[in-house]
Each structure stands twice: as C-alpha cells, then as structure tokens.
N, C-alpha and C positions, 0 to 999 in steps of 0.2 A: 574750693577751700573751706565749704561748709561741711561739717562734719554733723552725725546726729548719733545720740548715744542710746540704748537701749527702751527708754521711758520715754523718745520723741522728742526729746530735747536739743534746738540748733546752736551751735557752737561754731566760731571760726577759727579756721589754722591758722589763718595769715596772720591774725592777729599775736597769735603766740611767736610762732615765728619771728616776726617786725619784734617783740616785746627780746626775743633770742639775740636778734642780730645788734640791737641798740645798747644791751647787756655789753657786747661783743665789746664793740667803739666805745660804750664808759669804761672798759677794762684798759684801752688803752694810753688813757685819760689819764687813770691811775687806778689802781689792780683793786680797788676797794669797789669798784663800778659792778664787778662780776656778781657783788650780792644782792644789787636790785632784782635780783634775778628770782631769789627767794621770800623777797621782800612782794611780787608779784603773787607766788606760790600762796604764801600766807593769807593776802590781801581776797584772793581766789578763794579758801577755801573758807574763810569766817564772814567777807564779806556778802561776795556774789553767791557761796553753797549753804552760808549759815551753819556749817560744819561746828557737831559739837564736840568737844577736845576730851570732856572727861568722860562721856559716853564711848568715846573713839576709843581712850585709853584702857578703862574697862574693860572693851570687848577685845582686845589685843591681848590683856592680860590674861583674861580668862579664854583665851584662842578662841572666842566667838565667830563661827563661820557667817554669820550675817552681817557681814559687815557693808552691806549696801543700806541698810535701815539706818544706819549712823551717818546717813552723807557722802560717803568717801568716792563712792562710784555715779552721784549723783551729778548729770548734767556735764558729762563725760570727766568731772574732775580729777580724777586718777591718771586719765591721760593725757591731758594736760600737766600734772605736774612732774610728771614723767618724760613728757618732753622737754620740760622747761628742765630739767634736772640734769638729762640728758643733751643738752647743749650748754649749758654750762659748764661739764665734766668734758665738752670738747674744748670748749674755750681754753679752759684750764691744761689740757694735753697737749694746745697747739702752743699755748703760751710759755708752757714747760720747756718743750723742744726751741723754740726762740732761746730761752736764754740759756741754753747748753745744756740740759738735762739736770742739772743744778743748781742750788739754792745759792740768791747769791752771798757773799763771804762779809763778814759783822765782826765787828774790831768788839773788846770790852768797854772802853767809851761811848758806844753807842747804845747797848744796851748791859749794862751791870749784870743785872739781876740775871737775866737767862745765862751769864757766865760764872753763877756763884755755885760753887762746891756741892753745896749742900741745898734736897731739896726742900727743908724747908723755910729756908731764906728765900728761893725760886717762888717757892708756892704764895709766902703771904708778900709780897715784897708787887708780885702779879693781880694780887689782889688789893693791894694799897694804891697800884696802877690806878686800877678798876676803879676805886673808890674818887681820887684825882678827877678822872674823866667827867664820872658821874658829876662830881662838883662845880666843873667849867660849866656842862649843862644848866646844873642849877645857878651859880654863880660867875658868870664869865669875864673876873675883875684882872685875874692873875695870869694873862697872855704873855708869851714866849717863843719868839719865832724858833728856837729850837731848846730843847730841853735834855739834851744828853752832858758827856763831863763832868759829873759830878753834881747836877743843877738839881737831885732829890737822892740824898744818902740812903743809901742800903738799911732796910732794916733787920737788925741781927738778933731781936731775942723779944722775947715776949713785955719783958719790961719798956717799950718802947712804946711813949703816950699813944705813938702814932693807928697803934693798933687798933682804938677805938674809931676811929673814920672806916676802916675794911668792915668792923663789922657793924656798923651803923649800915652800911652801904648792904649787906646780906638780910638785914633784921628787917629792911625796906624791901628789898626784893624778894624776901620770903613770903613777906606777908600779901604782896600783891600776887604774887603766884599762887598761894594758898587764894584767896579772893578770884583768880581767874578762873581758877577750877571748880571749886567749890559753893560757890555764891549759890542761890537757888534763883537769881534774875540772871535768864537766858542771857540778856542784854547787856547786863554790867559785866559778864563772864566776858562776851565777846568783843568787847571795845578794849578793856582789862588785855585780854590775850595777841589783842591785833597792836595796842602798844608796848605790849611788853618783845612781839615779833617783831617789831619794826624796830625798835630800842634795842635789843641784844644781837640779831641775825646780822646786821651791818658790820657791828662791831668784834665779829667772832674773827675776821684776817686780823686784825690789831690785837687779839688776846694772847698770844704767846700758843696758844693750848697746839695748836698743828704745827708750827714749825716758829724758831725765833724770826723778830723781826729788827728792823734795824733802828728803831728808838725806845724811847721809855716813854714818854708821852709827844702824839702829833698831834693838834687842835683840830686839822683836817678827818681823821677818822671820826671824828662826833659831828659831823654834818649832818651824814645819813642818819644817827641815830637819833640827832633833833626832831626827826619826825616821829616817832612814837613817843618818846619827850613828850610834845607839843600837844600829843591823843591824850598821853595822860594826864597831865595840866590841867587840858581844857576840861576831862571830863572832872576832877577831882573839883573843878572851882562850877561846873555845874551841879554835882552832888552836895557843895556847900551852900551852894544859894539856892538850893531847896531846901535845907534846914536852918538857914540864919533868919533870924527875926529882923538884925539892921542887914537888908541888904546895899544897901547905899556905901555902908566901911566897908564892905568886902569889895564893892564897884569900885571905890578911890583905892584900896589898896591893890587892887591887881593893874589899875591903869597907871597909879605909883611905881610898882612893877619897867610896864611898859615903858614908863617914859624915862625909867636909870635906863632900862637895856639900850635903848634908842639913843640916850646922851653916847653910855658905852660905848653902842658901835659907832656913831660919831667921831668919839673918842679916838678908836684903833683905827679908822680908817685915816686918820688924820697922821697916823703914826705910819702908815705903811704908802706914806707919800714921798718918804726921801731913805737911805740905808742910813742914813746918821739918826735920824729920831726913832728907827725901828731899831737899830741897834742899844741908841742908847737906851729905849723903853725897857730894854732884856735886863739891864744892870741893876734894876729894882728888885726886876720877880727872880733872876737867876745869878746872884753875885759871885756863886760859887763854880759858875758854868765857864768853862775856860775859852770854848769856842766864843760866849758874848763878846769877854775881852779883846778876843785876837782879832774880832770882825768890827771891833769899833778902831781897835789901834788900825788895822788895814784902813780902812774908810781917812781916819788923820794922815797916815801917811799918804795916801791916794791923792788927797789934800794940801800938800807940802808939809804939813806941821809933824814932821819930825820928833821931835821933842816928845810934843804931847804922847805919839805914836810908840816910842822905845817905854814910857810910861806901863800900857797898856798889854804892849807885848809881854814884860816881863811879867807881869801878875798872872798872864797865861800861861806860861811856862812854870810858873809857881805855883799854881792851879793843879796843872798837869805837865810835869818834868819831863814825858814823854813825846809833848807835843812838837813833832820836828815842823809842821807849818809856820808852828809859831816863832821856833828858833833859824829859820832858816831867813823869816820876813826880819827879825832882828836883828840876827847877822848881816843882812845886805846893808840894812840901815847904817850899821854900826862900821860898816866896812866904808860906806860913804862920806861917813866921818872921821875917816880913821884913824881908826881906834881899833886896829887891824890882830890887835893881840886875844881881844875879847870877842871878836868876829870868827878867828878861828877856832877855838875853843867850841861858839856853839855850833858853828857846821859842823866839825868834828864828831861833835855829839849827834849831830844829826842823821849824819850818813851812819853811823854807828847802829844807831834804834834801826833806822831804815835804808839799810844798805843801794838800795835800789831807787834812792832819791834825788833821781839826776838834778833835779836844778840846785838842789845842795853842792850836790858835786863841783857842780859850775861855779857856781859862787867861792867853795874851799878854793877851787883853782887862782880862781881871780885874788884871794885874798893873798895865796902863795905868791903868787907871781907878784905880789906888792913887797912882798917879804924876800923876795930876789930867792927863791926858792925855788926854782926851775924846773927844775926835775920832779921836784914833787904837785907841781901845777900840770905840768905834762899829764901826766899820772891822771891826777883827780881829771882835767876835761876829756879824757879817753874813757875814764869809767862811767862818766857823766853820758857821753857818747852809746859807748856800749848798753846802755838801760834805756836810752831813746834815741832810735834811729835816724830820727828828722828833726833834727837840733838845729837849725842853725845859727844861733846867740852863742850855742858851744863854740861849733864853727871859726865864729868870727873872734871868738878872746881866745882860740888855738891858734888862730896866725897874727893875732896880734903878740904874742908869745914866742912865736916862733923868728915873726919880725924882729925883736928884743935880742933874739939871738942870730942873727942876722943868716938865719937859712931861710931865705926868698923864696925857693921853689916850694920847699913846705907851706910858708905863709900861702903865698898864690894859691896850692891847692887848696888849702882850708876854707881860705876866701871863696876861690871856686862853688868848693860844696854849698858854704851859704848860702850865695847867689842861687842856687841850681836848688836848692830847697826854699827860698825866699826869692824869688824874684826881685821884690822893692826890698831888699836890704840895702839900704843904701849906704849905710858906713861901711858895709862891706867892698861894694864897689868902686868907693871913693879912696878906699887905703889899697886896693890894688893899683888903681890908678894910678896913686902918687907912688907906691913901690916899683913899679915899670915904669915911670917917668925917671924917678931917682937910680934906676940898674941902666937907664941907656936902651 
C-alpha cells in the first residue's frame, strides 16, 4: 500500500482509500459528507505539498508544460487527487442509481427562489442565500429549525435594502481572494486559500449552482464550512495582535466573543430539549413561516389543548392557503368538535390541492357519514383506499359505515382487511365481535 512517486517520495494508499471509504459513510449520514472528500484534496495540496495556486494558475494559463516545478506532481500528489476524485464521482454514481436515476421532486414552499421565472430573481435571491449563511457563521442568534414557507421573501428588484448584505458578503470575499492570491507572504496566501477551501468547497451541494435543493436556508450545511470560518478568524485575530498596541482589549474582546457563543449554544441546546420550546423558539425568528405555526398547533393538539391548537392551525393556512397538512390537521380537530360544516369545507379543499391525500380522504369520509351522507362517505374512504393500499383506520370507518347501513358482510370484510393489515387493531376486532354476536 506504499506507493513512491518519481523524486523518492513514500506515500500511502491505504490511507487515501480509508480517507475514500469514510467519505462513503458521511454521505450516507447526509449527502453533504461526500465533500470532506475535497476538503481532504485541498488540505493535501496547500498543506502537506505547500502547492502554490497563483504559480499553478499562471502556468495553466499560459499552457506551461512544467508544471511539476509548481508542486502539482510533487510527492505523488496528482494521484492522489485523482483518486480521491475519482471515488467520489463513484459515490456520487452509486448514490444516483439508489435513488432512481433522479433528482428528487421540491414543491415551491421549499425552496422559492429556484422556482422564480426570472433569472435574475434566481441569481440575487441565491446570493442573498449566501449572504444569510455567511451571517449565522458570523452571528449565530437567529436559529430556525426550518426556514422554508415564506420564512425570507423573495427579493424582486434592485431597490430592495436587502441587497446591500449580498454584496457586503462578495466585497469580503473578493477581497480575501484577491489576498489569497496575491499577497507576496507564501504563508498568509496559503492559510488565506486553505480557509477559503474549507469555507466555500462544503458548501457548493447547498449552493443551488448544480442542481435545486430542497430548502432556502439549513443551519446544518455551515458545519462543515465553520472550519475554514474558524482558519480565518483565528488567523485574522492573530494578524491583529501583531499590530495592536493594547493587546489585552483585543484578548477581552475576542473571549467576550467566546463566552456570547458559549451562553448561545447553551442557549439552543436548551431549546432543542422538548418540540414545544423548539417550535415555539421558530415564532420569533420565522413568523411568517407557515410550517412553525402548523408544528406548534400539532405539538398543542398532541397535548389535548384544542383550542389553543385550531388557533395555530388557521394562521398556517393563512400563511399558506395551500397547505393541505395544515387543513386536514384542522379539519379533524374541528370535526371532533363538531362543527362538521367547517371541517368539510377544509378537507374538501384539501383533497382538491392534493388529490392524492388519502388521510384527507378519510377524514371527508368520516365527516360525511356524520352528515348522513352515505354514498358520498363511501366514495371518499374507497378514494382514500385507492392512494394507500394499507390503510387500515380506512378499513375500519368503511365497515363502521357499512355497519350504519346494515350490510354485515361488507362491514365484516372491511373489518377483516384491517385486522389482516393491523393485527392489534383492536376496535376493529371488537365491532366484529359484537356484529357476529348481534347476527346469531
């Protein structure tokens, strides 16, 4: 597994390999894992080959056939990154084929922007993204277990304050880019380059640029990029306390620093101890985000409180008129209270958006058959049926339906099916029971 490159240099494969296969397992962790992989590449070529970028680029530019004098083939590092490259473009094929040769499918609530018309809504809207991200980095106050629904409007034209955060966020990365390159210390170039790889390479599956993704901002994608973060921090407050006269305000202010983030994370992990204080924490930072609503009103109702719960739901629906989760969870509520006129109306609507919403279904059924509406409860629990094979809640309010109409042998089988899909269904067993006790 020892390899030796042209100039005598021992290298090992295993090591890349192990570095391949660990790549592998964080992808299936979550698909962001697969760029430690690059993150490795990078780390190889500025830290262990001392590879210089603007020398490299240079000679690329001007087709410099020496390009072993620049590093790139020194101490086998070409092939090394070539394997590493090269297993991850397998990862990548095998993981493809897993999920059906197909990207998978993103509603407009999930992510806006990748579904806006025009690309330059697309464009600055992805970089306002960028901007965001960068910000949590630097400020990590405004936490959101999820951020889609409406929870950061679209921006639609140039008069929009918002535009000056995107390019504060480029006037900083330009300028460290220009610094990475440029500088004339080897040194500040290559710490400069290896945070800015570590910072941006993680974050390029979360950019939009290769294919949509299914949020607008996830806090989890700037993990990995905290580590180049962290390179550049460290070194920006060490190039300052080489030039500050009081270093002592710069030592209290960066441990100042330290001890918010520290209270902070305190702070969140405190919040992500129960779904009621993580939900309700979302109602600060995202008021506008429909999903907060709908998974605080779930969480009350889950709780018995009712009330509270029809509250919550409806501002989600008012949020987002589309949202059948939210009108279906309402419906049910509101059918338990019945109040069977305004429960039909939103399942209605529900199956309507999403035809294909069996538990909606189920529930318009149930509210029918409260409505002595027979035939049209029939109806809805067969369509409910028909979109999920292994229902058995259907099942069971189809022969309680059927019971009502006093055809036995239907109810029995419907009964049947639930049991034979539910084993412990036990209201189901228990009204066969008493239906063959009460037939003789």
């Amino acid at each position: 597994f020892v390899l030796t490159d042209k100039e005598g240099h021992n290298f090992s494969l295993f090591w890349v390999l192990v570095s391949v296969l660990l790549g592998a397992i964080a992808m299936l962790c979550k698909e962001q894992g697969i760029t430690i992989l690059g993150l490795n590449a990078v780390f190889d070529a500025l830290v262990i080959n001392k590879l210089n970028v603007l020398e490299l680029i240079q000679k690329l530019l001007h087709k410099d056939k020496s390009l072993e004098n620049a590093g790139l083939l020194r101490k086998g590092l070409l092939f090394r990154i070539t394997l590493l490259m090269s297993g991850g473009a397998s990862i990548l094929y095998i993981r493809w084929r897993i999920m059906g040769t197909g990207p998978p499918a993103f509603t407009e609530v999930d992510n806006p922007a990748s579904f806006a018309d025009s690309l330059f809504v697309r464009a600055i809207n992805y970089n306002y993204y960028y901007s965001l991200n960068a910000w949590l980095l630097l400020c990590p106050w405004w936490l959101c277990f999820d951020w889609s629904m409406g929870c950061i409007p679209l921006i639609k034209s140039v008069s929009d304050w918002r535009i000056i955060a995107l390019a504060a966020l480029w006037f900083c990365l330009i300028g460290l880019l220009c610094q990475a390159l440029c500088s004339e210390d080897s040194h500040k170039r290559r710490i400069l380059t290896l945070g800015l790889g570590f910072l941006i390479i993680p974050f390029l599956p979360a950019s939009n640029l290769f294919f949509r993704v299914g949020f607008v901002i996830a806090e989890r994608v700037v993990y990995l990029p905290s580590i180049g973060y962290c390179i550049l921090f460290t070194y920006g407050f060490s190039l300052l306390s080489k030039q500050a006269k009081k270093k002592k305000i710069l030592a209290v202010a960066v441990l100042g620093i330290l001890l918010v983030n520290v209270t902070r994370c305190a702070l969140r992990s405190s919040q992500w101890r129960s779904e009621e204080q993580l939900f309700r924490s979302a109602l600060s930072v995202c008021p506008l985000n429909a999903k907060v609503h709908y998974n605080v009103g779930k969480n009350l109702a889950d709780k018995g409180n009712q009330s509270a719960a029809i509250k919550y739901y409806r501002e989600a629906v008012r949020l987002n008129p589309k949202y059948v989760h939210a009108m279906n969870n309402l419906g049910n509520i509101l059918k338990e209270r019945n109040e069977l006129q305004e429960a039909e109306e939103l399942l209605s609507l529900a199956v309507q958006i999403q035809p294909d919403f069996a538990a909606a279904w189920m529930n318009l059924g149930i509210v029918q058959n409260s409505l002595r509406r027979f035939e049209e409860a029939e109806q809805s629990y067969w369509t409910a049926i028909k979109h999920r094979k292994k229902y058995p809640d259907c099942y069971y309010n189809l022969g309680r339906l059927y019971a009502d109409l006093n055809r036995h042998v239907d109810a029995l089988n419907a009964w049947r099916n639930a049991t034979v899909l539910k084993p412990e269904h036990s209201l189901a067993w228990n009204n066969m029971i008493i239906l063959l006790d009460n037939t003789g």
